[in-house]
Legacy VTK file of the C-alpha trace (Angstrom):
# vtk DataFile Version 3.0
C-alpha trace
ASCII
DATASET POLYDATA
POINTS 94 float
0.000 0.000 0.000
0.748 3.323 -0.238
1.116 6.023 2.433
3.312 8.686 1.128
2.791 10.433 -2.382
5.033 13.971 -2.832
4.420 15.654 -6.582
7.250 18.004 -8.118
9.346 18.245 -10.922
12.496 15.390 -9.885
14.030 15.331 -13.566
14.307 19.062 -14.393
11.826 19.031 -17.456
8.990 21.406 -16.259
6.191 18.554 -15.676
5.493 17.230 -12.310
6.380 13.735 -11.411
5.311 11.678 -8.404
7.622 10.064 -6.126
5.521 7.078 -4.011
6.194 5.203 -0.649
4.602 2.794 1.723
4.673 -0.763 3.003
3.197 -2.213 6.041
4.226 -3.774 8.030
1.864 -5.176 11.134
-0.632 -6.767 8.965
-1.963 -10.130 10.823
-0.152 -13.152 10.439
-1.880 -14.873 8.553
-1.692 -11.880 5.487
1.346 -11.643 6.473
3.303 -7.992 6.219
3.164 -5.659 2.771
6.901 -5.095 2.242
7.539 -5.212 -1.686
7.786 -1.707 -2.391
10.408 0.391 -2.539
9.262 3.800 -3.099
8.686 4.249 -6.933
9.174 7.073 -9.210
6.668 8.308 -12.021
7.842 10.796 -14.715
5.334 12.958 -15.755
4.592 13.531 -19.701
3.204 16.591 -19.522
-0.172 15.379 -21.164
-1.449 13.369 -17.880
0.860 9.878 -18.340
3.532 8.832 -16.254
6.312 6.348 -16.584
7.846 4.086 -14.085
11.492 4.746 -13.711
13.168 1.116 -12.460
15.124 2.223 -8.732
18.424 1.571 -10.525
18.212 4.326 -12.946
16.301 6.562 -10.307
18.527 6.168 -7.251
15.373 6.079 -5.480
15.315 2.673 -2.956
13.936 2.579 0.332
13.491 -0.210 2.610
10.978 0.015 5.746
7.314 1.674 5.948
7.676 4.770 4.494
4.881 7.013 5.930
5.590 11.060 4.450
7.665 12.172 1.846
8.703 15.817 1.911
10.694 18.107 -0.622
12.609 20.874 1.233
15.185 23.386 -0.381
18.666 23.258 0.788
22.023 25.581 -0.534
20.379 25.552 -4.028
19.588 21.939 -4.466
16.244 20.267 -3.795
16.147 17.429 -0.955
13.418 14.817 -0.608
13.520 13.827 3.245
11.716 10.011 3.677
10.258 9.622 7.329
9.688 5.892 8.116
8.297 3.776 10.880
10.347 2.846 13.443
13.535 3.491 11.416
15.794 6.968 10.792
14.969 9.345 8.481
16.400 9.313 4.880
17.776 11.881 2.633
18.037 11.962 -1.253
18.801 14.622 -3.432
17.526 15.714 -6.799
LINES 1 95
94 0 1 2 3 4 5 6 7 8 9 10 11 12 13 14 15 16 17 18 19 20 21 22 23 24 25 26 27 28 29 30 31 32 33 34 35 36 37 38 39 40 41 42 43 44 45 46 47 48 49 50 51 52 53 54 55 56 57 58 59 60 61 62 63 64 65 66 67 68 69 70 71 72 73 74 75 76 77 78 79 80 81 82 83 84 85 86 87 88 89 90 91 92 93
């Protein structure tokens, strides 16, 4: 599932794209946890389609629940901070 959706232009091309995170992890055991995501990036077209970038090309790869996704300014440079569950906080620039 996912819990954390932050829209803004990662590639530099003047159309929004959508970064995504979630996961869960205290589902009951016999569902057993949600833990095959890895945050995902879309690139946006400009014309309302999007385009999954693999996390190899994107850089983007996060393991635990992630639960808010926020884009914060910092010395010229755009930073994405990823809040999870239980865990530290991760930083990733763009």
């Amino acid at each position: 599932p996912v819990y954390a959706i932050l829209a803004d232009d990662f590639d530099g091309d003047g159309t929004m794209d959508i970064l995504l995170g979630g996961n869960f992890y205290r589902a009951k055991p016999e569902v057993g946890k949600y833990d095959a995501g890895y945050g995902l990036l879309l690139l946006g077209d400009g014309k309302g389609g999007f385009t999954a970038v693999p996390a190899r090309e994107s850089g983007f790869r996060v393991v635990g629940e992630i639960r808010s996704l926020q884009s914060i300014p910092y010395r010229g440079r755009k930073l994405v901070v990823v809040a999870r569950n239980n865990d530290t906080a991760l930083i990733f620039e763009y």
